[in-house]
N, CA, C and O atoms as CSV, one atom per row, in Angstrom:
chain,resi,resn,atom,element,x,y,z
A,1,UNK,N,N,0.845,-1.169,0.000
A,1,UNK,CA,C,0.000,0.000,0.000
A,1,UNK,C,C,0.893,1.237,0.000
A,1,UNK,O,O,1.760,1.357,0.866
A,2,UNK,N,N,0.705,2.181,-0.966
A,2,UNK,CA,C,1.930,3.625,-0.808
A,2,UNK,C,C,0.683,4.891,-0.475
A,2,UNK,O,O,-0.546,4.970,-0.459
A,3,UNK,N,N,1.544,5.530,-0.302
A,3,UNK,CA,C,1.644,6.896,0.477
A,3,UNK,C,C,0.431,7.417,-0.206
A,3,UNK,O,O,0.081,6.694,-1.139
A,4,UNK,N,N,-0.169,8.265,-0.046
A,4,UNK,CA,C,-1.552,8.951,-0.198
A,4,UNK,C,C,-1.009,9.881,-0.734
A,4,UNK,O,O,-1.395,10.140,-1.874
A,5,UNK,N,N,0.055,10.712,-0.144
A,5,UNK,CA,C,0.748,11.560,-0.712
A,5,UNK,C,C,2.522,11.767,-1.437
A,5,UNK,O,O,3.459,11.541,-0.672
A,6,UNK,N,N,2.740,12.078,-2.507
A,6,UNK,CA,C,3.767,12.447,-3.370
A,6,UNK,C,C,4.808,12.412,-2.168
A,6,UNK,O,O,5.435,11.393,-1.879
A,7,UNK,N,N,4.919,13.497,-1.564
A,7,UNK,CA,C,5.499,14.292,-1.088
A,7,UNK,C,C,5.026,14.096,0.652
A,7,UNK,O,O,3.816,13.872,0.702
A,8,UNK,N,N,5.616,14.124,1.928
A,8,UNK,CA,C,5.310,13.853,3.391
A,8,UNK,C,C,4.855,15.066,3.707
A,8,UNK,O,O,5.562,15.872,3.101
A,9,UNK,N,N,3.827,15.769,4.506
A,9,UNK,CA,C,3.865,16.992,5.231
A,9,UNK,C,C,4.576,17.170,6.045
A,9,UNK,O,O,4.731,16.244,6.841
A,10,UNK,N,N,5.332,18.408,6.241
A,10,UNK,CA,C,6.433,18.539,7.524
A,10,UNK,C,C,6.107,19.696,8.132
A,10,UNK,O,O,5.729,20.663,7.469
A,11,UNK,N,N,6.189,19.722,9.132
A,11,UNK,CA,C,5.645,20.691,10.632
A,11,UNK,C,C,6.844,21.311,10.793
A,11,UNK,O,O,7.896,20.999,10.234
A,12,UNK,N,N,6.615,22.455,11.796
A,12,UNK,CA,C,7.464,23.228,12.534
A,12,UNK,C,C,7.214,23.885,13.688
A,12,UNK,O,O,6.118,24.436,13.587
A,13,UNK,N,N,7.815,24.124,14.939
A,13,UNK,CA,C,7.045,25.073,15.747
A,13,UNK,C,C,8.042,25.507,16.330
A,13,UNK,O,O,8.927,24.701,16.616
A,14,UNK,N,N,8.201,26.962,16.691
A,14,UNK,CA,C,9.731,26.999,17.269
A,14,UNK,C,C,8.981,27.496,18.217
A,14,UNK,O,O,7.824,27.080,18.146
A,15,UNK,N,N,9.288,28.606,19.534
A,15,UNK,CA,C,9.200,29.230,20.900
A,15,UNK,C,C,8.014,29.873,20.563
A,15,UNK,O,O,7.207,29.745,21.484
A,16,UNK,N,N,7.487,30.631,19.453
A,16,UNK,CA,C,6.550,31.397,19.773
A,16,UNK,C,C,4.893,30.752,19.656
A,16,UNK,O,O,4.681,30.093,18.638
A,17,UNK,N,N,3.605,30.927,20.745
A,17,UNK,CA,C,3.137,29.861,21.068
A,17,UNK,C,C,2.268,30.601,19.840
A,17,UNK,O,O,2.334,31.765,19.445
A,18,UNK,N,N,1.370,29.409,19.353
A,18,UNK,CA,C,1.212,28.272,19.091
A,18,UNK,C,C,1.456,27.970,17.346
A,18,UNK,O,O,0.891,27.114,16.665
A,19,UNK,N,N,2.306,28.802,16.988
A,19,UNK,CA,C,2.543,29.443,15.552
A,19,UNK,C,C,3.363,27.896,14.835
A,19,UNK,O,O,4.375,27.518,15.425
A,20,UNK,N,N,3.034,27.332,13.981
A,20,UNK,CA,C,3.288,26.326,13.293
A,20,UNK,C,C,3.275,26.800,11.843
A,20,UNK,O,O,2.561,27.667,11.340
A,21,UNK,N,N,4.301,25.980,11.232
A,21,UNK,CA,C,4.516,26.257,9.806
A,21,UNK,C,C,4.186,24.568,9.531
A,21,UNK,O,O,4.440,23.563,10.195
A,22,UNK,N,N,3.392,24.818,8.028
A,22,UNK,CA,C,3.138,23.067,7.414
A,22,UNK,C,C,3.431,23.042,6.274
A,22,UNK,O,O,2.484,23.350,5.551
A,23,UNK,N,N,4.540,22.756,5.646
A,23,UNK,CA,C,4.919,22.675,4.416
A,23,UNK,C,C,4.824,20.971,3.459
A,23,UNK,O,O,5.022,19.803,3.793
A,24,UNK,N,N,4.422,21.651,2.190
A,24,UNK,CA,C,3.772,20.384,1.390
A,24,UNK,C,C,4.169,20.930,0.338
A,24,UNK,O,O,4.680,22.050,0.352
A,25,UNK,N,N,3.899,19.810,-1.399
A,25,UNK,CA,C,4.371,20.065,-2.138
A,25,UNK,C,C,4.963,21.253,-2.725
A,25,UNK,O,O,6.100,21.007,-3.126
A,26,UNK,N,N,4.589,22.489,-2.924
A,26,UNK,CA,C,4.965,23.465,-3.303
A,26,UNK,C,C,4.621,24.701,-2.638
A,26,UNK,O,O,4.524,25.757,-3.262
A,27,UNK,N,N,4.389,24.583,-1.099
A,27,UNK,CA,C,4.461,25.751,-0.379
A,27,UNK,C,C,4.115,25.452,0.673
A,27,UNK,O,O,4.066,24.241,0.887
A,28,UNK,N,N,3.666,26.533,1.957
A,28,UNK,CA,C,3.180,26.420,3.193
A,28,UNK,C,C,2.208,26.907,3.639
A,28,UNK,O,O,1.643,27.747,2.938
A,29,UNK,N,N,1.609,26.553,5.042
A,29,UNK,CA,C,0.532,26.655,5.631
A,29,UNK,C,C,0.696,27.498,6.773
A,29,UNK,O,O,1.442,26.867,7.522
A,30,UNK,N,N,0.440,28.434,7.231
A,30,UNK,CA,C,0.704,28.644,8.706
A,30,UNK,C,C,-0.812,28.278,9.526
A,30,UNK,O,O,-2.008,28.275,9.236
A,31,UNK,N,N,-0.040,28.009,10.601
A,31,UNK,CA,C,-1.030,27.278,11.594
A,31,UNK,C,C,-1.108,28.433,12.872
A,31,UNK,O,O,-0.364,29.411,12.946
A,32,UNK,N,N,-2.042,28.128,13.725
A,32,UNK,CA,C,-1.980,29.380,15.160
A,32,UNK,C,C,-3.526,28.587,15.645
A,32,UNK,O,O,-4.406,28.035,14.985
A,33,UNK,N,N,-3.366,28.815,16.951
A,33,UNK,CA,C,-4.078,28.813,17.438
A,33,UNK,C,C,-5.097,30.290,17.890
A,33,UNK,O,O,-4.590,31.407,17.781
A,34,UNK,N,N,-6.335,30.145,18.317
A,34,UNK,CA,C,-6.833,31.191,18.570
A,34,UNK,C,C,-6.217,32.057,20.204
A,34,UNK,O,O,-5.556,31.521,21.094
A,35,UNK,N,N,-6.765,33.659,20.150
A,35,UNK,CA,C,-5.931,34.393,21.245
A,35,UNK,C,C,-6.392,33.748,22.491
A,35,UNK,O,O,-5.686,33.626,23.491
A,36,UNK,N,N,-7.874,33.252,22.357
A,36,UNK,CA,C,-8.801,32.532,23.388
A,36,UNK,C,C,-7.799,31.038,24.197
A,36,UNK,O,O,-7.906,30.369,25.225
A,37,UNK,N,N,-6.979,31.082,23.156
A,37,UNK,CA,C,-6.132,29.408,23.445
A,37,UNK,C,C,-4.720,30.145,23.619
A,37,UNK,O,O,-3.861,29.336,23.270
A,38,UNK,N,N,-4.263,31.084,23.929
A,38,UNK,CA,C,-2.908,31.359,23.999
A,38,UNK,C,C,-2.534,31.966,22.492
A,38,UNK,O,O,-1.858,32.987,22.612
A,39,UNK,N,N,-2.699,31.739,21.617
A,39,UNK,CA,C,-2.600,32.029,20.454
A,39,UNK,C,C,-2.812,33.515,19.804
A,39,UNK,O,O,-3.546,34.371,20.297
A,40,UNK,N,N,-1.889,33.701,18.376
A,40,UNK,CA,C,-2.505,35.417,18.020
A,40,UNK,C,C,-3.305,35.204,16.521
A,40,UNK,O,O,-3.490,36.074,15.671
A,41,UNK,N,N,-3.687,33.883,16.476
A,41,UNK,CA,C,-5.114,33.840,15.703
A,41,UNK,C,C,-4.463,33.861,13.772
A,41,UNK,O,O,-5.222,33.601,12.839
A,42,UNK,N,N,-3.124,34.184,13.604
A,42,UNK,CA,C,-2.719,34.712,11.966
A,42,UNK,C,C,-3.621,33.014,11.374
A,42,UNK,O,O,-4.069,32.943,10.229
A,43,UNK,N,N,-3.687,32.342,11.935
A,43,UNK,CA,C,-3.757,31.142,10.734
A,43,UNK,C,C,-4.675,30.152,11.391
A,43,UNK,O,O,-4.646,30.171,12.621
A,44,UNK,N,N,-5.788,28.966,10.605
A,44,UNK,CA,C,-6.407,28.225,11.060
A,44,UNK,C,C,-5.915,26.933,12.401
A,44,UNK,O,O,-4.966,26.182,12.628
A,45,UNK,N,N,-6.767,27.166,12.795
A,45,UNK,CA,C,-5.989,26.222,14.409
A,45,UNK,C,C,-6.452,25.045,13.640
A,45,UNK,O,O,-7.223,25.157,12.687
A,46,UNK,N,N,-5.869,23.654,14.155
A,46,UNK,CA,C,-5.787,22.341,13.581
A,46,UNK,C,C,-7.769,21.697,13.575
A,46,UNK,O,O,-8.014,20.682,12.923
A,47,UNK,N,N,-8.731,22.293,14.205
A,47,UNK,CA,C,-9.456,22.048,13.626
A,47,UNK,C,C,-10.398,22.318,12.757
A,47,UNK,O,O,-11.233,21.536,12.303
A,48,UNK,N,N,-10.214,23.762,12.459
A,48,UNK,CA,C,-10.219,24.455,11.465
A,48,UNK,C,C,-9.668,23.766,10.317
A,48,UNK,O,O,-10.237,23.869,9.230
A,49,UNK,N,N,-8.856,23.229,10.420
A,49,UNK,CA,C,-7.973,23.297,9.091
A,49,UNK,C,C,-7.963,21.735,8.948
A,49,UNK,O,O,-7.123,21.446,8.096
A,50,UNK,N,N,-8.552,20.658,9.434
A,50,UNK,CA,C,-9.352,19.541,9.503
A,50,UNK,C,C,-10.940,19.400,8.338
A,50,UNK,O,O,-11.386,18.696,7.432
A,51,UNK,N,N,-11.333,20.768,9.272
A,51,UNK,CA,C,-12.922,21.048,8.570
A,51,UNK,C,C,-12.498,21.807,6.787
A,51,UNK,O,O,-13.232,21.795,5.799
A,52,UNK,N,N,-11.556,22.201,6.870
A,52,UNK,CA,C,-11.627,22.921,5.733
A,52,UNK,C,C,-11.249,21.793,4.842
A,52,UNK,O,O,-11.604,22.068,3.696
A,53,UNK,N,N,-10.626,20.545,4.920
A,53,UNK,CA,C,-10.215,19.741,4.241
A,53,UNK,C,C,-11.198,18.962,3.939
A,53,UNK,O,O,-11.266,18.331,2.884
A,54,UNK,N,N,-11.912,18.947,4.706
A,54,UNK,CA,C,-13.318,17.815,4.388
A,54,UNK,C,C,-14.469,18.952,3.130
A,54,UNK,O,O,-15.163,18.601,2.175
A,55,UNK,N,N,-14.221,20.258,3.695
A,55,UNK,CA,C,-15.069,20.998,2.678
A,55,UNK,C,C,-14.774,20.865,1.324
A,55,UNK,O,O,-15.611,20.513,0.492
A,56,UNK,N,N,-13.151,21.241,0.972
A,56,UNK,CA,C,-12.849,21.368,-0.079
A,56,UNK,C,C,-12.541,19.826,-0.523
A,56,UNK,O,O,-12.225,20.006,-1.699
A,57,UNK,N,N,-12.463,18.733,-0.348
A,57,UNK,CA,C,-12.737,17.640,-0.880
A,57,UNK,C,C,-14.176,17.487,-0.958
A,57,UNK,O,O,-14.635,16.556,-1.621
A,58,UNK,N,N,-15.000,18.368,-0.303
A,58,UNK,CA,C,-16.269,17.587,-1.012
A,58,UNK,C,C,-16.557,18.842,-2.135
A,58,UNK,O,O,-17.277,18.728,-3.127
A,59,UNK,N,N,-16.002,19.754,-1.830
A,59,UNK,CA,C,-16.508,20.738,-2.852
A,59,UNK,C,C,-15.862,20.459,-4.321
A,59,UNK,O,O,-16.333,20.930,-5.356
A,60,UNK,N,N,-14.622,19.556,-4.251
A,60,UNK,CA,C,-13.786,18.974,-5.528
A,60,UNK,C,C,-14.782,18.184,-6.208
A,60,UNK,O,O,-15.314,18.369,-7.303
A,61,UNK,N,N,-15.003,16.863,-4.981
A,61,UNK,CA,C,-15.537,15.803,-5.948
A,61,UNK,C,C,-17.124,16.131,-6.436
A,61,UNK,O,O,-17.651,15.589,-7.407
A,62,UNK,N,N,-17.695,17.007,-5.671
A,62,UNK,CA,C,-19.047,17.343,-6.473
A,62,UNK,C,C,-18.817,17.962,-7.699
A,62,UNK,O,O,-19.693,17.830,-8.553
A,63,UNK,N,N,-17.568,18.777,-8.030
A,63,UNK,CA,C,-17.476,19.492,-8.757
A,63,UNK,C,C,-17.277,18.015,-10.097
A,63,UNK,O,O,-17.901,17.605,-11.076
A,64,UNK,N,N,-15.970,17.644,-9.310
A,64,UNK,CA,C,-15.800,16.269,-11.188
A,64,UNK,C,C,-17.077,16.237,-11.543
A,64,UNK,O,O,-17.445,16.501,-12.688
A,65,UNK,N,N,-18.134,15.797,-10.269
A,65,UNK,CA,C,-19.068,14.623,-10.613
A,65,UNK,C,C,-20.580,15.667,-11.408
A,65,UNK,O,O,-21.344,15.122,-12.205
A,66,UNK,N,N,-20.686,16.618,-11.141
A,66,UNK,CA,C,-21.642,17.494,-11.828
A,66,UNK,C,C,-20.539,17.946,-13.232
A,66,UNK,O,O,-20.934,17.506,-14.311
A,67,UNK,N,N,-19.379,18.676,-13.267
A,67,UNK,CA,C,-18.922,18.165,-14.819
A,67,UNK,C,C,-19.359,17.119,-15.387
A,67,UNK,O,O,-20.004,17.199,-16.432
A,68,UNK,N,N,-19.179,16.366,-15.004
A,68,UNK,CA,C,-18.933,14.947,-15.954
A,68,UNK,C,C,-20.568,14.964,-16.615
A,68,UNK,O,O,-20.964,14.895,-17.778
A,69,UNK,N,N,-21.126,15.060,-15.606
A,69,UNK,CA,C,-22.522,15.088,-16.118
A,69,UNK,C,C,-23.390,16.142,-16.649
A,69,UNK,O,O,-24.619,16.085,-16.680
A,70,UNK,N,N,-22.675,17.088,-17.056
A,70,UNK,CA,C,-22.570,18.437,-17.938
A,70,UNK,C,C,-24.004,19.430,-17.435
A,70,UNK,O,O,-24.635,20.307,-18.026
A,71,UNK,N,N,-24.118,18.920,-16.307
A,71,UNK,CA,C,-25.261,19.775,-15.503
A,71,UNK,C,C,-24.559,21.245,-15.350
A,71,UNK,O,O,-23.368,21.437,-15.101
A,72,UNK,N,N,-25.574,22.246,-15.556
A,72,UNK,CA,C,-25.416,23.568,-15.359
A,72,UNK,C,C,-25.773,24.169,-13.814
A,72,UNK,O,O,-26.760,24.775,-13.398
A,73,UNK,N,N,-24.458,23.704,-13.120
A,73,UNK,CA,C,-24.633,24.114,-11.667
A,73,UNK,C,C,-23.247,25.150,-11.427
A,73,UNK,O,O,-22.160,24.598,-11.254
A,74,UNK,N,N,-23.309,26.306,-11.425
A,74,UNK,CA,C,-22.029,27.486,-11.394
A,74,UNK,C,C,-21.671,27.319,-10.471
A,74,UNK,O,O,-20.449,27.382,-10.604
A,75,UNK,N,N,-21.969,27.055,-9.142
A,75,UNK,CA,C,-21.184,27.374,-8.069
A,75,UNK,C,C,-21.900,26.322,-6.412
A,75,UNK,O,O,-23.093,26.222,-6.128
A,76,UNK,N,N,-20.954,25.825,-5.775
A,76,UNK,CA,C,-21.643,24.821,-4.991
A,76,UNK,C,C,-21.216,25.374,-3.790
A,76,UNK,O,O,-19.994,25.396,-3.646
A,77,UNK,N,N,-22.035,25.923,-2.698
A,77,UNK,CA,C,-20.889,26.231,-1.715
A,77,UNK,C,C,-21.688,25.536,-0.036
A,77,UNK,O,O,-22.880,25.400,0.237
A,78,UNK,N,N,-20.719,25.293,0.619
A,78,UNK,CA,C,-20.609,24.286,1.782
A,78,UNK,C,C,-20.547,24.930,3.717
A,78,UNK,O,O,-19.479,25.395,4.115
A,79,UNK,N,N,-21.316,24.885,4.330
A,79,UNK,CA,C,-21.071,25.405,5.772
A,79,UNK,C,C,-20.320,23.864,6.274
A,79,UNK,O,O,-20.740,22.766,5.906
A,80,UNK,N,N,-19.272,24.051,7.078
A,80,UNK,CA,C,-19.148,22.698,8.045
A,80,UNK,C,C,-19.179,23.191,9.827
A,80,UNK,O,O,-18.783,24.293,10.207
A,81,UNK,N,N,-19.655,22.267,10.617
A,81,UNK,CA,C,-18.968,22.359,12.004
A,81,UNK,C,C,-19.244,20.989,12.982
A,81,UNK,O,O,-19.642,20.101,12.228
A,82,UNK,N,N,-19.219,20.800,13.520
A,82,UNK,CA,C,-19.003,19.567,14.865
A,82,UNK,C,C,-18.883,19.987,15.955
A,82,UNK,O,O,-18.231,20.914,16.437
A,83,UNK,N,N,-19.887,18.891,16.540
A,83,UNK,CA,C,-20.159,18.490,18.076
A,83,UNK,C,C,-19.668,17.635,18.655
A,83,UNK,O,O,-19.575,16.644,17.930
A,84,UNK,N,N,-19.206,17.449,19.823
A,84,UNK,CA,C,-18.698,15.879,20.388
A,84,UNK,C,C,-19.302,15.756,21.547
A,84,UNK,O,O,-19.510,16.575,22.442
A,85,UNK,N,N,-19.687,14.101,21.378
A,85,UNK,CA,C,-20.104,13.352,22.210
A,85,UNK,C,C,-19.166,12.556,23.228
A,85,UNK,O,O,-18.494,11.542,23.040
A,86,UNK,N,N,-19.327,13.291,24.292
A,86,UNK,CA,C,-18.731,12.255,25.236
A,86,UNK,C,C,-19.044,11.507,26.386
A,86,UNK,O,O,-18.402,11.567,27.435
A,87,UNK,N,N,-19.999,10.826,26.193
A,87,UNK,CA,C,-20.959,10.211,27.077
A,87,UNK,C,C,-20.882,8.699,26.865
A,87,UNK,O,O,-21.853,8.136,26.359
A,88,UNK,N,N,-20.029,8.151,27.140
A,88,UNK,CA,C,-19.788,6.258,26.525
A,88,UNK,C,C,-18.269,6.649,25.885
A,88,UNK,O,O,-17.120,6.973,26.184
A,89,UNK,N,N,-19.061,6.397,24.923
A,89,UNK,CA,C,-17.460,6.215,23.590
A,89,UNK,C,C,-17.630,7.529,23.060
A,89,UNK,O,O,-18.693,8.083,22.779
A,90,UNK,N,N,-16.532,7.943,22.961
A,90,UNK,CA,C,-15.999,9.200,22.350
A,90,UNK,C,C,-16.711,9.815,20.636
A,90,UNK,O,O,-16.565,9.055,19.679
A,91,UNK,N,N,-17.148,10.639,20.505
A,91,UNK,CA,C,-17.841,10.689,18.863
A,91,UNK,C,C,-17.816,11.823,18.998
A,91,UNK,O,O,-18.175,12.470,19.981
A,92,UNK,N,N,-17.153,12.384,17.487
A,92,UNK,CA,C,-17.734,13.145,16.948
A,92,UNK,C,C,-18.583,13.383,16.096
A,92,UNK,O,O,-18.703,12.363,15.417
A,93,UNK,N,N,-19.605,14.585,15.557
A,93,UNK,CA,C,-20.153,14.311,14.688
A,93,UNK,C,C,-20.203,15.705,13.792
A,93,UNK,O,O,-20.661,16.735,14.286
A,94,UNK,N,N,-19.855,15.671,12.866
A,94,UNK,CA,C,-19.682,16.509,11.432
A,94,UNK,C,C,-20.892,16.844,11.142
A,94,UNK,O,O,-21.686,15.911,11.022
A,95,UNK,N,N,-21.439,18.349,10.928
A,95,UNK,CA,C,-22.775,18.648,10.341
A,95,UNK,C,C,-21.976,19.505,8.996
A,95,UNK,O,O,-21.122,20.391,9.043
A,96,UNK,N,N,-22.436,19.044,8.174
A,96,UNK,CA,C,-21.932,19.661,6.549
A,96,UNK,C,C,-23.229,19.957,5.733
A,96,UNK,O,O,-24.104,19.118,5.519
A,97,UNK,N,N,-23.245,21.206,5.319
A,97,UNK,CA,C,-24.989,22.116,5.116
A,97,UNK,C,C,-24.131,21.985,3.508
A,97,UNK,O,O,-22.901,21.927,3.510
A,98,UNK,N,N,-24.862,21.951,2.276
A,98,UNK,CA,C,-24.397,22.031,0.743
A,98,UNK,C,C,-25.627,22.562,0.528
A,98,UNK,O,O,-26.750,22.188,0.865
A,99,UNK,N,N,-25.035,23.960,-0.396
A,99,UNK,CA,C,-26.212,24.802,-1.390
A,99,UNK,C,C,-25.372,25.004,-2.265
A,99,UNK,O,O,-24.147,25.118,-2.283
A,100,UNK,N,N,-26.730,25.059,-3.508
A,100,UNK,CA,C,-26.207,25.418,-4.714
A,100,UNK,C,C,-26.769,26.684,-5.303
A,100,UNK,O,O,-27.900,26.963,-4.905
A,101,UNK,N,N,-26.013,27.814,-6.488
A,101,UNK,CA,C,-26.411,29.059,-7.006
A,101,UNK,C,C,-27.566,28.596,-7.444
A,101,UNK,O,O,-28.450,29.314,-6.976
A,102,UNK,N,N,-28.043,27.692,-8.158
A,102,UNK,CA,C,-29.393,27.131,-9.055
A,102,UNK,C,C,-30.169,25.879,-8.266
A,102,UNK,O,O,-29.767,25.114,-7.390
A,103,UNK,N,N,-31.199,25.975,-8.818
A,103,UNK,CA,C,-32.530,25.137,-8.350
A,103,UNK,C,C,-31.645,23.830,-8.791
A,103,UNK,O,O,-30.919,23.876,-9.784
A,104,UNK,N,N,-31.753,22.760,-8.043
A,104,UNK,CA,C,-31.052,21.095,-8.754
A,104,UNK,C,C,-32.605,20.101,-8.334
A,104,UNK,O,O,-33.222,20.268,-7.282
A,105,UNK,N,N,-32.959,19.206,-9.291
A,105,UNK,CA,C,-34.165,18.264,-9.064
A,105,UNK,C,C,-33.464,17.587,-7.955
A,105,UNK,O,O,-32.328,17.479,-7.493
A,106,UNK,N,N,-34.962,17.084,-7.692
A,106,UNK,CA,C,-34.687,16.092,-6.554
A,106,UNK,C,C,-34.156,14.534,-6.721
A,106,UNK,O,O,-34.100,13.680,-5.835
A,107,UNK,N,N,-33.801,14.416,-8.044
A,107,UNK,CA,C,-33.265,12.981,-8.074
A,107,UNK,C,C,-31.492,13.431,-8.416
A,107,UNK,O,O,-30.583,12.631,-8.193
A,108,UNK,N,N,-31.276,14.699,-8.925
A,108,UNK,CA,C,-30.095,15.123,-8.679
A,108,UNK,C,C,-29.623,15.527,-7.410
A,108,UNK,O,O,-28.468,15.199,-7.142
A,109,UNK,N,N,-30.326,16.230,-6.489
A,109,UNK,CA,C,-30.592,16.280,-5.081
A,109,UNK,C,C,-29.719,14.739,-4.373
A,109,UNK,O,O,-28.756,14.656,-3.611
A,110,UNK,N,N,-30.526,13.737,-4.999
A,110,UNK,CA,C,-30.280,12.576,-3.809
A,110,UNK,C,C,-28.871,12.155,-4.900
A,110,UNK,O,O,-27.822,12.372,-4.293
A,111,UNK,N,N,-28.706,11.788,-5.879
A,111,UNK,CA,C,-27.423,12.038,-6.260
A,111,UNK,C,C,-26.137,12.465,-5.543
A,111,UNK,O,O,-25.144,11.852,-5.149
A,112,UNK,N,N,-26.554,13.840,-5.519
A,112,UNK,CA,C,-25.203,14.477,-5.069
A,112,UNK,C,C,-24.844,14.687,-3.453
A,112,UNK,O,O,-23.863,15.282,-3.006
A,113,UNK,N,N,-25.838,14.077,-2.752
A,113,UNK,CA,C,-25.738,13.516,-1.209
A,113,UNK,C,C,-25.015,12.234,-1.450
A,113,UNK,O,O,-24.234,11.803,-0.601
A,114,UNK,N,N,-25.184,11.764,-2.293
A,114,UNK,CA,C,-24.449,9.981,-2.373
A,114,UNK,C,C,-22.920,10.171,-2.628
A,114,UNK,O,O,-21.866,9.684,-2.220
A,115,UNK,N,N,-23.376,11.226,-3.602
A,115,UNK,CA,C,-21.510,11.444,-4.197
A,115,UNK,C,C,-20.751,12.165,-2.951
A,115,UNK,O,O,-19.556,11.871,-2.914
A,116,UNK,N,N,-21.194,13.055,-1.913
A,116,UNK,CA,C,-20.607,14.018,-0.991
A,116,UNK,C,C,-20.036,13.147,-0.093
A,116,UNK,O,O,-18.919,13.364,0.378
A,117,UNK,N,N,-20.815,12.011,0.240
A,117,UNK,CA,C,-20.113,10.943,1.224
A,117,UNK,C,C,-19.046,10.268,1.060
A,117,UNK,O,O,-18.279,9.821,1.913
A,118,UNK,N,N,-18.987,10.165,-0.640
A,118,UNK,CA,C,-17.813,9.272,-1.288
A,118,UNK,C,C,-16.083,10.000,-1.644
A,118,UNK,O,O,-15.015,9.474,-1.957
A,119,UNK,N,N,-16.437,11.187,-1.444
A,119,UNK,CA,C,-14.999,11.947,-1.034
A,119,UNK,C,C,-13.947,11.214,-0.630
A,119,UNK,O,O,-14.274,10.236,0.043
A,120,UNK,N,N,-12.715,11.364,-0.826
A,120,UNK,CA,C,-11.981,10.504,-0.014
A,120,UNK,C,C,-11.542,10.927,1.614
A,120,UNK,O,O,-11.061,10.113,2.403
A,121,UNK,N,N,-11.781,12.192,1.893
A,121,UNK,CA,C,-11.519,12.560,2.833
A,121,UNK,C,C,-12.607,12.315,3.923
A,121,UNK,O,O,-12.487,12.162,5.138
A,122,UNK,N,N,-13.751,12.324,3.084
A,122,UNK,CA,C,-15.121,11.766,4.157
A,122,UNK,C,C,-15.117,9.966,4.423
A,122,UNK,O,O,-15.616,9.352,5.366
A,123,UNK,N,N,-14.345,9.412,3.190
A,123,UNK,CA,C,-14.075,8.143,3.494
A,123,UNK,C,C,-13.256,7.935,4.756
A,123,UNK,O,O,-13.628,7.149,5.628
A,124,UNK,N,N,-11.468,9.071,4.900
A,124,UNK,CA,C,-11.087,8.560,5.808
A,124,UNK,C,C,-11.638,8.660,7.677
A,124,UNK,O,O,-11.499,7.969,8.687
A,125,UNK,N,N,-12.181,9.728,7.365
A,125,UNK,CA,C,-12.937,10.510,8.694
A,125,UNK,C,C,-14.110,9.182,9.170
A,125,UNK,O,O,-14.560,8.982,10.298
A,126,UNK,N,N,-14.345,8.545,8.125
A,126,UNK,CA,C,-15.621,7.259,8.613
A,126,UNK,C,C,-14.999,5.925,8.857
A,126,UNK,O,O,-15.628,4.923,9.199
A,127,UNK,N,N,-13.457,6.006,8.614
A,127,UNK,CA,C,-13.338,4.003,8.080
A,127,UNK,C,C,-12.336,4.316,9.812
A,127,UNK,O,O,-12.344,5.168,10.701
A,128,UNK,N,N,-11.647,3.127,9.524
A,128,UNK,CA,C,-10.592,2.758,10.814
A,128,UNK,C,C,-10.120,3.991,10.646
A,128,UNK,O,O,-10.520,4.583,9.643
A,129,UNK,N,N,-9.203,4.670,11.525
A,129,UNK,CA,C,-7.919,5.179,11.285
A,129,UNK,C,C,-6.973,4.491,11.932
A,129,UNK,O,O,-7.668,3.556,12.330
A,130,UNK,N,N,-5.568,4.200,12.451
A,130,UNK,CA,C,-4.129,4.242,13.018
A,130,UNK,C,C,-3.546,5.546,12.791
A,130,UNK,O,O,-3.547,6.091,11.687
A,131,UNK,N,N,-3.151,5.939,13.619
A,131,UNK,CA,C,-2.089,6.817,13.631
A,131,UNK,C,C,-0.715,6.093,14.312
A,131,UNK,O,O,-0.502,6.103,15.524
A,132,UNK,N,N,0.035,5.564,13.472
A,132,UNK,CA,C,1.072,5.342,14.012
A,132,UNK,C,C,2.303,6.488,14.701
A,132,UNK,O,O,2.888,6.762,13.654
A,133,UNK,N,N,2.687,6.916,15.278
A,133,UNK,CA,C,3.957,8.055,15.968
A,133,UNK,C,C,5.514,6.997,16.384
A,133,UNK,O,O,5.629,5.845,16.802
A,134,UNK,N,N,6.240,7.774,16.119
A,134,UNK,CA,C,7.604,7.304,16.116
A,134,UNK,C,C,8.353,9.002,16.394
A,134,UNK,O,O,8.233,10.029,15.726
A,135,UNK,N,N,9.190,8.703,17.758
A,135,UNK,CA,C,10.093,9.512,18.383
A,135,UNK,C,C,11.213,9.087,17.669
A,135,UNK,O,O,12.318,9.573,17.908
């Protein structure tokens, strides 16, 4: 099984709190936490920037999947946020709102709920994970 990605993401954090650099194929990310958390807020805190990954993978693959099917939909746009449950076993749960600029039927409707789940990023957020760590 290989790498998901080309290229590894690599982190950074030196003394000043909570300011992280994330560098990937051809540039970087800055990270921060909010002022509420110690933080001076320049850049998305890690779950922010979690949620934004699940948006814009679903906002990708709706996009192939209405191309492909040469539907006239201009623009698709997405609210995300989450709640957690901690009462038993640990859960979170993802609420993801999708509107579109134009009216879509209702059998395109249930369509493009089928396709939003099939993201790969909504795949990994649902299946096993491991996180393996090595010092």
């Amino acid at each position: 099984m290989g790498n998901l990605l080309e290229k590894d993401i690599v982190g950074t954090i030196g003394s000043q709190k909570y300011l992280c650099t994330i560098s990937w194929r051809n540039g970087q990310l800055i990270m921060d936490e909010p002022e509420s958390n110690g933080g001076k807020d320049i850049g998305p805190d890690p779950f922010s920037t979690l949620f934004a990954s699940l948006a814009g993978c679903t906002l990708a693959t709706l996009r192939m999947y209405i191309d492909r099917k040469g539907w006239n939909i201009p623009e698709i746009n997405i609210t995300l946020n989450a709640t957690q449950e901690l009462d038993g076993e640990f859960e979170t749960i993802f609420s993801r709102q999708i509107s579109f600029s134009t009216d879509i039927t209702q059998e395109q409707k249930e369509r493009l709920l089928l396709i939003a789940d099939k993201c790969p990023v909504s795949k990994i957020l649902k299946g096993k994970v491991t996180i393996n760590t090595l010092l």
